[in-house]
C-alpha positions as CSV (number, residue, x, y, z in Angstrom):
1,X,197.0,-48.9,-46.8
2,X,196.5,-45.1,-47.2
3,X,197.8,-43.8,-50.3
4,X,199.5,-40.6,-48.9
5,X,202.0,-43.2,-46.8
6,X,204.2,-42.5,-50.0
7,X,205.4,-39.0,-49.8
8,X,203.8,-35.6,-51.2
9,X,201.1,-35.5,-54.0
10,X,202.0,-34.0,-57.7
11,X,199.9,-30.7,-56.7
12,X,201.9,-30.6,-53.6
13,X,205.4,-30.5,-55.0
14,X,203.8,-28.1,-58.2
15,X,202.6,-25.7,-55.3
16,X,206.6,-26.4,-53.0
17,X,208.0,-25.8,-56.4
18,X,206.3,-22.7,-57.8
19,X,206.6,-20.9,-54.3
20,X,210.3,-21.6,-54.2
21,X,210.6,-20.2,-58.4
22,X,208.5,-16.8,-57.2
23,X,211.0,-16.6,-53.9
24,X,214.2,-17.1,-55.8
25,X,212.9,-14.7,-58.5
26,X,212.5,-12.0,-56.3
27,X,215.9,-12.6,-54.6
28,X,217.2,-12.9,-57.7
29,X,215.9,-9.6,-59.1
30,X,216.6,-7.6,-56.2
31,X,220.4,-9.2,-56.2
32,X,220.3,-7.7,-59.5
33,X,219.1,-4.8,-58.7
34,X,221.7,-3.9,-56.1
35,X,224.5,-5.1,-57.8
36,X,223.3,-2.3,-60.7
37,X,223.0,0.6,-58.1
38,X,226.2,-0.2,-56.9
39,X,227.7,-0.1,-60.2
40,X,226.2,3.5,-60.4
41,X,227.3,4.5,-57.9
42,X,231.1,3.6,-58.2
43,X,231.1,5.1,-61.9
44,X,229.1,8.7,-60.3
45,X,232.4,8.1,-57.6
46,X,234.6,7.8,-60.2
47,X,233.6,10.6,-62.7
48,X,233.2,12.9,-59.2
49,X,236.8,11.9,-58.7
50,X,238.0,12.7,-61.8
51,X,236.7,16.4,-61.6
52,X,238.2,16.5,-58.1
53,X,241.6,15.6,-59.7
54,X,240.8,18.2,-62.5
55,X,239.9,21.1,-59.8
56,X,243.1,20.3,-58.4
57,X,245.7,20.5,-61.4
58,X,243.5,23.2,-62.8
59,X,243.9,25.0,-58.8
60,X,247.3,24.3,-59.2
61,X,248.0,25.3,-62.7
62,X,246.4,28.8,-61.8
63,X,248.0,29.4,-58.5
64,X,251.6,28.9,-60.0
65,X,251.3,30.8,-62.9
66,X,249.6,33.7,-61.3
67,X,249.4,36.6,-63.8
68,X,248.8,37.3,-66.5
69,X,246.1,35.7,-67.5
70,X,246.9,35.5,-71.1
71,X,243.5,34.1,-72.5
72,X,239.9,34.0,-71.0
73,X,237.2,32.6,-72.4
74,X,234.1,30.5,-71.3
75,X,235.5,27.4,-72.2
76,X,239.5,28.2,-72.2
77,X,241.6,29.4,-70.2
78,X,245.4,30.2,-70.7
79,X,248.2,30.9,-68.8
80,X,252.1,31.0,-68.0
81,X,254.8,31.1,-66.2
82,X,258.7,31.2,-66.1
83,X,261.4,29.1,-64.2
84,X,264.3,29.4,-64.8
85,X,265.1,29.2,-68.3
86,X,261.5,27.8,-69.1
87,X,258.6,29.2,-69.9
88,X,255.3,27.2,-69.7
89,X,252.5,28.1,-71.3
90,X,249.4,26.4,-70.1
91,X,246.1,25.8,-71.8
92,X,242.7,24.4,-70.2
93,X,240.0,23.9,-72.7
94,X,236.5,22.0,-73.0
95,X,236.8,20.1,-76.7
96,X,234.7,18.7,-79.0
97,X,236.3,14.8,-80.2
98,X,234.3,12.0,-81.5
99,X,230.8,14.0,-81.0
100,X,232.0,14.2,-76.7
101,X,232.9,17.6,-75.7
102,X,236.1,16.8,-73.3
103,X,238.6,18.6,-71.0
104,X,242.2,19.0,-72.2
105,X,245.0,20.2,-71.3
106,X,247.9,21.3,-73.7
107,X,251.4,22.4,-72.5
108,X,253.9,24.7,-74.8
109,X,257.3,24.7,-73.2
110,X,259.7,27.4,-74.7
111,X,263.7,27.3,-73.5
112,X,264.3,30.7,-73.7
113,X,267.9,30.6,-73.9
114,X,267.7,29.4,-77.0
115,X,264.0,29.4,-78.3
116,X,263.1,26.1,-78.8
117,X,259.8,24.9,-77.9
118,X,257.9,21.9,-76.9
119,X,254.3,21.0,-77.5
120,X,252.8,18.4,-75.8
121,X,248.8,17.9,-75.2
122,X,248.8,16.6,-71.7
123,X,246.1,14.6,-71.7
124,X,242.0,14.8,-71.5
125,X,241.2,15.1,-68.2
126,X,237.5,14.4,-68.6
127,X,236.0,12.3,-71.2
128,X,232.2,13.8,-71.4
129,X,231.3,17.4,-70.1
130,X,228.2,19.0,-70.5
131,X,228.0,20.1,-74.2
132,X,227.4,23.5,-74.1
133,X,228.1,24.6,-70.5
134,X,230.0,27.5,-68.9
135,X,233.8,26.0,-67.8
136,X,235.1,29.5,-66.7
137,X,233.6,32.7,-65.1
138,X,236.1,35.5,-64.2
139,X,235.6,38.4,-61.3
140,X,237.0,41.4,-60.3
141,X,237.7,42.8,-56.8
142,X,234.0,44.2,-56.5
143,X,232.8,40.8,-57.2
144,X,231.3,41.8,-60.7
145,X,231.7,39.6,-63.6
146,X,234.4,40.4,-66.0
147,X,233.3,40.7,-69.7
148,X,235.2,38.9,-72.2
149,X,237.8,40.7,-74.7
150,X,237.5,39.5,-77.8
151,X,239.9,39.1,-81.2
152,X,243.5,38.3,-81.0
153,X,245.1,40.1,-77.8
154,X,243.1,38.7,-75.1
155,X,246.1,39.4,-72.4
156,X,244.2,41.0,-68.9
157,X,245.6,43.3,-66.7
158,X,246.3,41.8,-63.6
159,X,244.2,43.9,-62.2
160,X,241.3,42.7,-64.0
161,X,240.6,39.1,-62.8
162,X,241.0,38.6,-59.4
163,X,239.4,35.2,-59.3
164,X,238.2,32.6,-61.7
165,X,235.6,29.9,-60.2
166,X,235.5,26.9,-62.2
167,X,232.6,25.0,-62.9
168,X,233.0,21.0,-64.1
169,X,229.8,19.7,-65.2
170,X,230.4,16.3,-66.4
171,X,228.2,13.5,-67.8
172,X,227.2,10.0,-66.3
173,X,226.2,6.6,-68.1
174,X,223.1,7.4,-67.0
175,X,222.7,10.3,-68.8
176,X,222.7,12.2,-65.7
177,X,225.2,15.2,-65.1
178,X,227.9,15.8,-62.0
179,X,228.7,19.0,-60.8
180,X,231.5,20.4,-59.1
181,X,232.8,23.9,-59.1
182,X,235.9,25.4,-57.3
183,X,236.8,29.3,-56.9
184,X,240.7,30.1,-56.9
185,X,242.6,32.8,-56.6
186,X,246.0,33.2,-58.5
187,X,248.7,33.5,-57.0
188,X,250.5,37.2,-57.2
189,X,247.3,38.3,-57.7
190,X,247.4,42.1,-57.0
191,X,244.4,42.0,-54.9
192,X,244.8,39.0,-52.9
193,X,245.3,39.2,-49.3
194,X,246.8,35.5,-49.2
């Protein structure tokens, strides 16, 4: 009787079985692998979203209160506007919290029949932005870059700034950093054509 009428030998099932550990560890490491990309990428969509939304209010912020501008700085900006009985005074700002520098948004309403105001800090629109970087760059009607007052009374002409392009750059997990920018023009801007 021939000994290998039994089945395989213990080297063949050591060579079956290591073969089918390598295989499954390379399917299981590039299963790994993909699952971590796509996890990327859905938190790179997400942040990318979230200065979309911010471009947006921001857009919209700007557009409806039109002029004055009543505060420009690289990293603030600050306008209002009236309806009505209320006045809104609108402030977008990069923050430091917590060691993160952030995007905020802070709302003073003012009933002006009667004075009384309203303070509210919307909310923070982005959790990490670039420490350090540029928010807001302001232009006139030639294009050129408008220099920053300084001190106290920081309320421009409204022939000043035509435009303000805003430029989000905000930080991934990975350390990596999104950017988006937008230019808008305010409404009853004085040089607009729109």
């Amino acid at each position: 009787m021939d000994e290998r009428d039994g089945g395989f030998s213990l080297v063949e099932l050591l060579v079956a079985m290591l073969l089918f550990t390598l295989i499954g560890g390379v399917i299981t490491n590039q299963t790994i692998h993909a699952m971590k990309q796509s996890d990327a990428q859905t938190r790179r969509a997400a942040v990318l979203s979230q200065e979309r939304n911010a471009l947006d209010r921001l857009g919209r912020d700007l557009r409806t209160a039109g002029y004055p501008i009543l505060a420009a700085q690289d990293s603030s900006i600050t306008v209002a506007y009236t309806a009505g009985t209320l006045r809104r005074q609108i402030t977008w700002a990069a923050t430091v919290s917590g060691g993160a520098t952030q995007l905020t948004v802070d709302e003073t309403d003012t009933n002006t029949s009667n004075n009384s105001s309203t303070t509210k800090q919307r909310n923070v629109v982005i959790a990490k932005l670039q420490p350090g970087a540029k928010l807001f760059t302001y232009y006139a009607a030639d294009g050129s870059v408008v220099p920053l007052m300084t001190g106290s009374t920081t309320n421009y002409p409204p022939t000043v700034i035509q435009t303000v392009k805003v430029s989000l750059s905000a930080l991934l997990p990975s350390g990596k950093v999104a950017n988006i920018a937008q230019i808008i023009d305010p409404r009853n801007n004085p040089g607009s054509t729109s």
